[in-house]
N, C-alpha and C positions, 0 to 999 in steps of 0.2 A: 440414363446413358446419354453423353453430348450427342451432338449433332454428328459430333467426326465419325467418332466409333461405332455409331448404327449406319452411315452409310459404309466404313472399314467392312459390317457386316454384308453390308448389302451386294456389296463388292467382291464379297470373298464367296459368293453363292454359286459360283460357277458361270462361265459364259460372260458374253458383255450384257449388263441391264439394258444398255437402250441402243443397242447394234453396234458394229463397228461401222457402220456407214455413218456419212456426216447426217447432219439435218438438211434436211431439204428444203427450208428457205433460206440456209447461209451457200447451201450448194448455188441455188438460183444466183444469187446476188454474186457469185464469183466474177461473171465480166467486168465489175468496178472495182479491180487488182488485178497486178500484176507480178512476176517473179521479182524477187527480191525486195518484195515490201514487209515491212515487220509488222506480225501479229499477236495479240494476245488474246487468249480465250477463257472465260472465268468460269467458273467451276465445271470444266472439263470432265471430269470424271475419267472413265477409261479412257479418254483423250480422244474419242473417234472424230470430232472437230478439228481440233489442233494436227491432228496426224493429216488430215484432207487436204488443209491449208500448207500442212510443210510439203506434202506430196507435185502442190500447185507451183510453190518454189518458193513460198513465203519464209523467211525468219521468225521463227513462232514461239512463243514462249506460253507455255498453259499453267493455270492454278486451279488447284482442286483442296479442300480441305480434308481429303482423305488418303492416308496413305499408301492405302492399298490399291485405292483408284487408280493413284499418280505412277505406281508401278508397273499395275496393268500398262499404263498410257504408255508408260516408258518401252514396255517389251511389245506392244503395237508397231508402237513406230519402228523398234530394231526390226521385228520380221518385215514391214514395209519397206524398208531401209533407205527411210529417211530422218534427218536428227532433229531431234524435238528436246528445248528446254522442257522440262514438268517440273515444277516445284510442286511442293507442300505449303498451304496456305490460307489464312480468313480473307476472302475479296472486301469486306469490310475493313479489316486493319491490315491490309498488305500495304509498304510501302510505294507507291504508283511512282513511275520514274517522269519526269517532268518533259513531256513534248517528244515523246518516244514511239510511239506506236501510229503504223500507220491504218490499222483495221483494229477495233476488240468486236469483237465474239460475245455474246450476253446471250447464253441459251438457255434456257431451263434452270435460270439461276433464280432462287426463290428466297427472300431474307423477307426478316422483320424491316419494320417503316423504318428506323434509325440506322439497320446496318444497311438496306438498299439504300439511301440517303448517301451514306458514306461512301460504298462503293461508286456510286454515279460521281459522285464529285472527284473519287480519285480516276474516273477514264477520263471523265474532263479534263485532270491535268494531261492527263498521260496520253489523249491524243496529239497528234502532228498537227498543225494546219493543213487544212484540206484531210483530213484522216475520215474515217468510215468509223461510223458504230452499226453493228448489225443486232439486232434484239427478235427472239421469241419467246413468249410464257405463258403459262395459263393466267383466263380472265375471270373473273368472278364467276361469270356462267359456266364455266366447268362444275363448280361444286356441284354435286350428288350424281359425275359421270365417274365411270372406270376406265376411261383410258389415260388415266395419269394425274399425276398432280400435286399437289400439296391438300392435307387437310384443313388449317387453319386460314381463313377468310384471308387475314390482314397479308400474308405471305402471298395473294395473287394482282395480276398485274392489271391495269385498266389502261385504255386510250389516256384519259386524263391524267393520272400519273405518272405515264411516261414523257404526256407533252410540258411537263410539271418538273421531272428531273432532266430532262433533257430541252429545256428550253433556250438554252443558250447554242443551240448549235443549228442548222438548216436541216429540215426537216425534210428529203428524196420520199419515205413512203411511212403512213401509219397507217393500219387497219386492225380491226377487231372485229372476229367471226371464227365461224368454224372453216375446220381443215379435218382432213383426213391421217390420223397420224401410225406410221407404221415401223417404228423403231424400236427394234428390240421386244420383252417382255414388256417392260413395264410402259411403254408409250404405245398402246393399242387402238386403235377406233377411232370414232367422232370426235375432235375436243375442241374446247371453245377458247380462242388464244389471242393475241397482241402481238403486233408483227413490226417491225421498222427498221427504217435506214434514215442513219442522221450523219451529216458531214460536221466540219470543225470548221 
């Protein structure tokens, strides 16, 4: 089964997977925006990111490679009623539109070395000057917890490879440690993560 179609599954289970509340360290990081700044949020999933952000007053535009997700995302924001671009999409191979964006959203977005590679270099276009990257993911030290995650090694994130793809921009905050996570089913408990804010 690809990657699209078992999260389509996962998606299709009932309820949101990981809450309809945003995350809580992009929540935090809101005071460094304002209304009518353009955002983009990468593998969104049910959108509950992208929807927080258009609610805030931002221009938002989400990708998800699932398209059940992107649905959910879409009928989120209708009952919120606020309008939210979702597309259908690889954050690897999406076209990144050149000096666009003035915030991305990188939550829980978890690729192999070559497609996270790809994707980093397409926010690097695709930031504004002066634009925000906000990032959380699981770190090595997650494997063998349950509160979320990816099973294979090379899909998680460390301090070093993010000051690694993201070297060319100023660095506001990195940390790596635990946090307490409580979104949805699938993002329960303890877990061990990589945290940042980087400007353009």
């Amino acid at each position: 089964m690809s990657t699209s179609l078992a999260w389509d599954e996962r998606y299709r289970g009932g309820g949101f997977q990981f809450g309809e509340a945003p995350n809580d360290y992009l929540r935090a990081q809101s005071w460094r925006w304002r209304p009518g700044m353009s955002a983009l949020c990468l593998g969104d999933g049910e959108g509950r990111n992208g929807v927080f952000l258009a609610e805030q007053g931002l221009d938002v535009t989400t990708l998800d490679w699932s398209g059940v997700g992107v649905e959910k995302a879409r009928a989120l924001a209708a009952r919120r009623g606020v309008p939210l671009d979702a597309r259908v999409g690889d954050a690897a191979a999406w076209a990144y539109p050149e000096a666009s964006f003035d915030l991305i959203a990188w939550i829980y977005l978890h690729l192999p070395p070559a497609d996270r590679h790809a994707a980093a270099q397409g926010c690097l276009r695709a930031l504004k000057p002066g634009g925000l990257l906000v990032l959380e993911c699981f770190s090595p030290a997650q494997e063998g917890r349950r509160s979320g995650g990816p099973k294979l090694p090379e899909l998680l994130w460390s301090r070093a490879i993010a000051e690694a793809e993201f070297a060319t921009l100023q660095t506001l905050e990195l940390t790596e440690g635990a946090v307490h996570l409580d979104e949805g089913p699938r993002h329960q408990g303890l877990a061990e993560v990589v945290r940042g804010v980087w400007r353009r």
